[in-house]
C-alpha positions as CSV (number, residue, x, y, z in Angstrom):
1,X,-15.8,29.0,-17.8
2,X,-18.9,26.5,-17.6
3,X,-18.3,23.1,-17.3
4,X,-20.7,21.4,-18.9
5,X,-20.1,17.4,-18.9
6,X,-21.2,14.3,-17.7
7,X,-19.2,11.9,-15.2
8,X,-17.0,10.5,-18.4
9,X,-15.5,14.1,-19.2
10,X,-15.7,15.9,-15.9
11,X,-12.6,18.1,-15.4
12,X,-10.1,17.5,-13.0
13,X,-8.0,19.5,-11.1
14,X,-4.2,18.6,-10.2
15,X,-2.5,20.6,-7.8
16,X,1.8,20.0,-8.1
17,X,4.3,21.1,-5.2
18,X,6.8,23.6,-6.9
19,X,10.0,21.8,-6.5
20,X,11.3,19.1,-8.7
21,X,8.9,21.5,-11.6
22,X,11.1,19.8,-14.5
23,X,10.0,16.5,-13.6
24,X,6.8,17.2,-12.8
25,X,5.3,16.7,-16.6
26,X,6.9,13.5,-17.2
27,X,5.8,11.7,-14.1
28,X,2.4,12.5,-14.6
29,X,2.6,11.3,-18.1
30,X,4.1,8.3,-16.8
31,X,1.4,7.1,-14.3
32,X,-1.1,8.1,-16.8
33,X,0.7,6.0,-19.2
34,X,-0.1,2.9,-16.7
35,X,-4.0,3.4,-17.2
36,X,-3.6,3.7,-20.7
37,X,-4.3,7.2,-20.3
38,X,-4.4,9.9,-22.4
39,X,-2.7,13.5,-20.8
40,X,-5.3,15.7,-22.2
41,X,-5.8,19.5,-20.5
42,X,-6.8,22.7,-21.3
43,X,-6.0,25.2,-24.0
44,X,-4.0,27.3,-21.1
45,X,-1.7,25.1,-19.5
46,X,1.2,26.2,-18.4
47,X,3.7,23.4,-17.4
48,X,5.1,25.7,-14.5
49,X,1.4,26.3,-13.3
50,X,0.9,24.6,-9.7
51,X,-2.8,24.3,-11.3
52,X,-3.4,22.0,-13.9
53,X,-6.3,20.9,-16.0
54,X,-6.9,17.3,-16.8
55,X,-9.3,16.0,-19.0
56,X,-11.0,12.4,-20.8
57,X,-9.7,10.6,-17.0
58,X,-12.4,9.0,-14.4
59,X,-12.5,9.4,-10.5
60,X,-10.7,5.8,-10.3
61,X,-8.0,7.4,-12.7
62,X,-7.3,10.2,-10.5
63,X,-6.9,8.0,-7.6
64,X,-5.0,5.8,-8.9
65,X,-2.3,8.4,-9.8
66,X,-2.2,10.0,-6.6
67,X,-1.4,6.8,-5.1
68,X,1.6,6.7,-6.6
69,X,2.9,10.5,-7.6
70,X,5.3,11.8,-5.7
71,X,4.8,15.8,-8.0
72,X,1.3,15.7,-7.6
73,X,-0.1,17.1,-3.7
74,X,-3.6,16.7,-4.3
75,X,-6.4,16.4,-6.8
76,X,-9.9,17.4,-6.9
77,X,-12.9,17.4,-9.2
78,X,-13.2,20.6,-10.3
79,X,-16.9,22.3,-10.3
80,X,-15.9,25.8,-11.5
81,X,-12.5,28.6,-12.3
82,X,-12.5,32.2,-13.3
83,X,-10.1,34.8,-13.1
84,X,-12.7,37.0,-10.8
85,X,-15.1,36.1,-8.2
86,X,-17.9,36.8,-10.4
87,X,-16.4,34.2,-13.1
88,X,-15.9,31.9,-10.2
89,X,-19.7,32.5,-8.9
90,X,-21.1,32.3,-12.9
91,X,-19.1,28.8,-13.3
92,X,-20.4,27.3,-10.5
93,X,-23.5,28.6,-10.8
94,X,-23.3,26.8,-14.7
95,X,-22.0,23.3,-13.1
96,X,-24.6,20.6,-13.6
97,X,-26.8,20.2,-10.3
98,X,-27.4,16.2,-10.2
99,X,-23.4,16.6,-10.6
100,X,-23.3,18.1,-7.3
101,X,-26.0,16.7,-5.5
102,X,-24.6,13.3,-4.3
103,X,-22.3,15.7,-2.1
104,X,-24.3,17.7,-0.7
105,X,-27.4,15.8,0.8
106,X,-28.9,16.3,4.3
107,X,-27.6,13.6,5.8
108,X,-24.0,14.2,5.1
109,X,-21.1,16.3,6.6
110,X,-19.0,18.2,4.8
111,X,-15.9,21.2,5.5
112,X,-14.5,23.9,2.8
113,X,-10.8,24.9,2.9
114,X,-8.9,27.5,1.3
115,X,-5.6,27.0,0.0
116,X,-3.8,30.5,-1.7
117,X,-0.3,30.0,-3.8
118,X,2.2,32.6,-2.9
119,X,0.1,34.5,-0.5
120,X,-1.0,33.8,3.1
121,X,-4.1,34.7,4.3
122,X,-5.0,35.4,7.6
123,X,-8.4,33.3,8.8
124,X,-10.4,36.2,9.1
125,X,-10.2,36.2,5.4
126,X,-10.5,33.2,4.4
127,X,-14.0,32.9,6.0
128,X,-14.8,35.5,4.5
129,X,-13.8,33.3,1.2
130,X,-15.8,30.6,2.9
131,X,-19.0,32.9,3.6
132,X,-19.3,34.3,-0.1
133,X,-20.1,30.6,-1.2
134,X,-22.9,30.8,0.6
135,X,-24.6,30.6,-2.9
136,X,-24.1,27.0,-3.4
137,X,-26.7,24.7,-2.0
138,X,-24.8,23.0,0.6
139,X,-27.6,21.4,2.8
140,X,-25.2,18.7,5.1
141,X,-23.4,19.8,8.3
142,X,-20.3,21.3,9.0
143,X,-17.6,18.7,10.3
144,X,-14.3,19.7,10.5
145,X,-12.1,16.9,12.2
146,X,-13.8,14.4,10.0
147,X,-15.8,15.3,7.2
148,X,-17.2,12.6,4.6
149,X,-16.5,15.2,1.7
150,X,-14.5,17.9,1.4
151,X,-14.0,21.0,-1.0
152,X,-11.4,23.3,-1.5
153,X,-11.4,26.5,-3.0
154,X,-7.8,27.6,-4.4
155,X,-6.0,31.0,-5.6
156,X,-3.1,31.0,-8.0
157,X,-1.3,34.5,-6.8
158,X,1.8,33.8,-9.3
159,X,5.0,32.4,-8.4
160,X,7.0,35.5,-8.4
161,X,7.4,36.3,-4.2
162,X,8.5,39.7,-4.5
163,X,5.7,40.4,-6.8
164,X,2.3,39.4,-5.3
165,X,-0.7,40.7,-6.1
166,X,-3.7,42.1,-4.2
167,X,-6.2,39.8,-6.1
168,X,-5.3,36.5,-7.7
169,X,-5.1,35.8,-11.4
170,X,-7.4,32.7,-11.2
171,X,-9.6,30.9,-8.6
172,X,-10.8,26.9,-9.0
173,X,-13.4,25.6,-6.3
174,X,-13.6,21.5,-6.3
175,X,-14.5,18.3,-4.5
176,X,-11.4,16.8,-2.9
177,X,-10.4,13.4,-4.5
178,X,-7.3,12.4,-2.8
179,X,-3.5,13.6,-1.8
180,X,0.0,12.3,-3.6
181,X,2.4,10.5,-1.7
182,X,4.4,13.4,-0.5
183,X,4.7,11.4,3.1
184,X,7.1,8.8,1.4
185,X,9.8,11.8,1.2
186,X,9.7,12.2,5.3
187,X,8.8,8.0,5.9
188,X,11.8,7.0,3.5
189,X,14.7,9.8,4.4
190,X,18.0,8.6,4.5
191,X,18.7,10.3,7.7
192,X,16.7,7.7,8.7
193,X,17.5,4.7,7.0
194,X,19.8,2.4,8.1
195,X,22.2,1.9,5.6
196,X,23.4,4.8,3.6
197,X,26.5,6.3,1.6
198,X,28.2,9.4,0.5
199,X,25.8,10.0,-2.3
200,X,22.8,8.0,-1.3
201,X,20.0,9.4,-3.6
202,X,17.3,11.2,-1.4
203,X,13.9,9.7,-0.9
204,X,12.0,12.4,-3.1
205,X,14.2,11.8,-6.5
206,X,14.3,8.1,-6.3
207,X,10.4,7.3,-6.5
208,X,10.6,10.5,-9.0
209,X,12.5,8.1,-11.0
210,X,10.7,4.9,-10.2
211,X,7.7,6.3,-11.6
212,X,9.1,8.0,-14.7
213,X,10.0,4.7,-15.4
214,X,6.4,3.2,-14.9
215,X,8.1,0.4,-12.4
216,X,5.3,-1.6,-11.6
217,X,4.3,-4.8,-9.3
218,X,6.1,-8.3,-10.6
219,X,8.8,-6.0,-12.8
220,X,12.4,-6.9,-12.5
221,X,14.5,-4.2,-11.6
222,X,18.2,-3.6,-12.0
223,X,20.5,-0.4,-11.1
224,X,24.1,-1.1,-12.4
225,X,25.4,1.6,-10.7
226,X,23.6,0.4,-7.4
227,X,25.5,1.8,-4.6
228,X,23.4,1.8,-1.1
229,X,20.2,1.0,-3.0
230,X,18.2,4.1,-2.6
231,X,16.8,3.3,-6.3
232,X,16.0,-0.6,-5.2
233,X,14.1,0.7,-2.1
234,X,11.9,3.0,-4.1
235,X,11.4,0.4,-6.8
236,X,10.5,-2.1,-4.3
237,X,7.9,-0.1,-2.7
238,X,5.8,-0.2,-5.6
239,X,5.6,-4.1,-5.6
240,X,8.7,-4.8,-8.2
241,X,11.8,-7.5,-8.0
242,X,15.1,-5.7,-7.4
243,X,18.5,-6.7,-8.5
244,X,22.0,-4.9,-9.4
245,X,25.4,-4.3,-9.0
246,X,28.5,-1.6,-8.1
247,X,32.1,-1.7,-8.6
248,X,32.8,-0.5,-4.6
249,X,33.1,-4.0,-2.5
250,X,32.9,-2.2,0.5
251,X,29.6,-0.8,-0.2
252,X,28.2,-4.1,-1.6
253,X,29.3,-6.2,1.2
254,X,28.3,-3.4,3.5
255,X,32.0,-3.1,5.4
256,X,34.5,0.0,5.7
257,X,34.0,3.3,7.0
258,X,30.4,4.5,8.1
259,X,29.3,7.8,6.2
260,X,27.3,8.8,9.6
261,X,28.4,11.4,12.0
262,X,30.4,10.1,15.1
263,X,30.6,6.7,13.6
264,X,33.6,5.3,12.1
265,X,33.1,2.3,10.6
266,X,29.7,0.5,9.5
267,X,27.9,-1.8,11.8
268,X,27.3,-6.0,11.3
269,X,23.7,-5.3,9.3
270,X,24.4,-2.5,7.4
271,X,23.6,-3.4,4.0
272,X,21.5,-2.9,0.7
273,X,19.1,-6.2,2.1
274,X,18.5,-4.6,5.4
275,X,17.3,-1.2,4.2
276,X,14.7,-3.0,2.0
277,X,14.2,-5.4,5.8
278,X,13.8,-2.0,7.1
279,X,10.9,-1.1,5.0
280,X,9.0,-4.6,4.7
281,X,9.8,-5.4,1.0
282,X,13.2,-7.6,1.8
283,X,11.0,-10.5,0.2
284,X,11.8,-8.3,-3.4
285,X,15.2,-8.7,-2.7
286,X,17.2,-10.5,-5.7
287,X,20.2,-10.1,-4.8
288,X,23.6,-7.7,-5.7
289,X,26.9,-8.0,-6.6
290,X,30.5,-6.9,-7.1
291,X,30.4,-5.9,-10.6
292,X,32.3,-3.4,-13.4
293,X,29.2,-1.9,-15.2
294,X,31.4,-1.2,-18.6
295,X,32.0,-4.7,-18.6
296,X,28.6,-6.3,-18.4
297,X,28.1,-9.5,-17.3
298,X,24.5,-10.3,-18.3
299,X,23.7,-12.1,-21.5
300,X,23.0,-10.2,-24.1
301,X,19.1,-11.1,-24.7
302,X,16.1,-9.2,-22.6
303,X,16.0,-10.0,-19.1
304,X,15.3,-6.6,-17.3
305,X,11.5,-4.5,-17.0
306,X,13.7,-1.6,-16.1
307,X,16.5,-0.1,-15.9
308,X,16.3,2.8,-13.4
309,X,20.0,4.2,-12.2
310,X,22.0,7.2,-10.8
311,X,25.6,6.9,-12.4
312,X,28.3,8.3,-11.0
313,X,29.7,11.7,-12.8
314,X,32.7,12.0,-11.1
315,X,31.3,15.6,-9.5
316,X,30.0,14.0,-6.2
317,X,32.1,10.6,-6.7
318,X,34.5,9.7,-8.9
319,X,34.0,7.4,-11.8
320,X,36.2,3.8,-12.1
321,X,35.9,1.4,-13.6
322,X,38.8,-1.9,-14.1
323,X,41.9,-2.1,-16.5
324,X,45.4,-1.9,-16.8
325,X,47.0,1.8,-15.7
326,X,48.8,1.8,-19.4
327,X,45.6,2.2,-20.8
328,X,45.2,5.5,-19.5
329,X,46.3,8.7,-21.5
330,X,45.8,11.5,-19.2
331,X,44.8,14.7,-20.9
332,X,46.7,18.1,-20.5
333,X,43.0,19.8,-19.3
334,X,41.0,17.9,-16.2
335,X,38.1,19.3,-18.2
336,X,38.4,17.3,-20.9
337,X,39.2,14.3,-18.6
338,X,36.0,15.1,-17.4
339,X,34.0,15.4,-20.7
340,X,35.5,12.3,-22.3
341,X,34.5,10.0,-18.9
342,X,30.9,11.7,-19.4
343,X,30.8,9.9,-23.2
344,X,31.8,7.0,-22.4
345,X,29.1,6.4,-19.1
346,X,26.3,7.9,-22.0
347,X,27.3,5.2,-24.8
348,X,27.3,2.1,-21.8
349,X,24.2,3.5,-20.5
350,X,22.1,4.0,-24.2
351,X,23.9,1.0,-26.6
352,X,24.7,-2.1,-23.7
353,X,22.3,-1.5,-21.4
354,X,19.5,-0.9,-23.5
355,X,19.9,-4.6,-24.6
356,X,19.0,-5.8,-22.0
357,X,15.6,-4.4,-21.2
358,X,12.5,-6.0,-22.9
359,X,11.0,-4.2,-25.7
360,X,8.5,-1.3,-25.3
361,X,10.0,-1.0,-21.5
362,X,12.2,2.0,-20.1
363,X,15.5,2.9,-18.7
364,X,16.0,6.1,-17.0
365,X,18.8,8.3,-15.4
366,X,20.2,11.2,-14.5
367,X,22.7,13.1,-16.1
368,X,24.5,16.6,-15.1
369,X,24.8,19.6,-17.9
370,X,27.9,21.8,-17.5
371,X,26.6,24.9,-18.2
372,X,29.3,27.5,-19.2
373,X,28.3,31.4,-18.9
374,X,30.8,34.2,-20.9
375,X,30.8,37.4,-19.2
376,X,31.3,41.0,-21.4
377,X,35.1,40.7,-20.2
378,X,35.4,37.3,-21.6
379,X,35.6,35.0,-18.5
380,X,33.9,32.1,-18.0
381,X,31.2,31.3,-15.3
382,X,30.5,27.3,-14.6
383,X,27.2,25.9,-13.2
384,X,26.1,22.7,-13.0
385,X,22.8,21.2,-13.0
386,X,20.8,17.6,-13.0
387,X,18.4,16.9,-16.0
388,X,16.8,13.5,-16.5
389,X,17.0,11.3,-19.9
390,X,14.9,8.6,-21.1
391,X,15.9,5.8,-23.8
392,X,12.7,4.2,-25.3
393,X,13.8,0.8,-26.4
């Protein structure tokens, strides 16, 4: 459990909120991805661990993906783990000393929390946490409203609630580095944004997307299925150019009836340009348009970074698109209506669009799975649920 390395290979811990968990791996990847990093942990991970190990990164690394992550709650340098108190004490006890000294010097001020997964504790115990640290040479004073460092010691009790155990299986103690940007998912809700749609996608999954597909500052943008713009507003905030374009007129002209409660129809400004207004990055505003996304009307040759969109699946919205009415064979089973309109959106979305993006860059979506569950008796059970897709170009 020692940790025996020098600033180039200290150990890192991550700590992930649990929601979103099957998007959690890729994002990280992703940002890491941006550094030219490597995502290197330890022998034990566990991808649906709220704990992870990283390895091979820097301080500057670490910060650098927090600034962006939207998985990722907080991340600290980790000085020792065990699966006991006494493997916690011995691993600490084994971390190099001129490692911790810069953090613990007279002159400093410090504070230790305690942060328990699946189990609350009430603060007579977690001093008691606190006190049996007492081993470590902490020589600074305590500050807790503003502290120059801070350390954290975390328990993994499992994520089963009904099943919590007395003791936890592992403990990690570590110096604080920084927090993710969890506060874009309250800062950028659509219930308070001031243009939004029936299926507006929520703050949280569209900068989950932005960063899967490694949008960066000066990249040009486009959603073809662009709808309000949640996707363009997420994009934006990290420093790229957005464009795109929906078949709906209403919505891209910003007319017709309101999707907000007691009000009928939308207001004078209530468009894709004044959400990004809204949020300071209107100057990263290309522009939109009225546009049939099965009938491109780019050139053919590379002209996107990105490609980042939620197509519609005709669960939430139905799917259109322009042509004469004889074209249109309507099958005996809506099922199979369905499936058919679900292979023709893939084979736009992976052989024309991917034309378009320059080489080595991403496009990413989101695409629902019908899952279908036989019982003994021989009936059928449907579910659906949301899985992401990347198409390397």
């Amino acid at each position: 459990m020692a940790l025996h390395c020098g600033r180039a290979c200290r150990q890192y811990l991550l700590h992930l909120a649990h929601d979103n968990v099957d998007f959690r791996l890729p994002e990280i990847k992703a940002l890491l991805s941006l550094r030219k990093r490597p995502f290197d942990t330890s022998k034990t991970f566990s991808e649906k661990s709220p704990f992870w190990h990283l390895n091979g990164l820097s301080e500057d690394d670490m910060r650098r993906v927090m600034s962006r992550t939207i998985c990722g709650k907080s991340s600290f340098e980790l000085w020792g783990h065990g699966t006991t108190t006494d493997e916690l004490r011995t691993s600490l006890l084994k971390y190099p000393a001129e490692n911790m000294a810069p953090y613990l010097q007279h002159n400093s001020t410090y504070k230790i929390n305690v942060y328990t997964f699946n189990k609350t504790l009430v603060f007579k115990n977690r001093i008691k946490k606190i006190d049996a640290l007492d081993f470590l040479p902490f020589k600074g004073t305590v500050n807790l409203k503003d502290p120059e460092h801070i350390f954290c010691l975390l328990e993994d009790y499992g994520s089963d609630p009904n099943d919590i155990p007395e003791e936890p299986f592992h403990i990690y103690f570590g110096r604080w580095i920084a927090d993710g940007q969890r506060e874009l998912i309250r800062s950028y809700s659509v219930k308070k944004r001031h243009f939004i749609g029936n299926t507006s996608m929520d703050a949280r999954l569209s900068f989950i997307m932005a960063n899967h597909a490694k949008v960066k500052a000066d990249d040009l943008v486009y959603d073809p299925f662009v709808g309000t713009g949640s996707l363009l507003v997420a994009c934006s905030h990290f420093g790229a150019y957005v464009c795109g374009t929906d078949i709906d007129y209403n919505t891209i002209h910003g007319i017709g009836k309101a999707s907000r409660k007691n009000q009928k129809w939308r207001g004078p400004d209530e468009n894709i340009r004044a959400n990004l207004r809204q949020y300071g990055t209107e100057s990263l505003y290309v522009d939109v348009m009225v546009s049939d996304a099965s009938k491109p009307v780019w050139r053919k040759n590379a002209q996107f970074d990105a490609i980042v969109t939620d197509p519609p699946y005709g669960i939430r919205e139905s799917t259109r698109r322009t042509g004469s009415h004889k074209d249109i064979i309507k099958p005996p089973v809506d099922f199979i209506q369905r499936l058919f309109k679900m292979k023709s959106l893939l084979h736009f979305l992976i052989n024309n669009t991917v034309k378009r993006v320059v080489l080595r860059n991403k496009k990413y979506f989101f695409i629902y799975i019908l899952n279908v569950v036989y019982s003994c008796d021989g009936k059928a059970e449907f579910s659906t649920a949301i899985t992401s897709v990347f198409s390397v170009t």
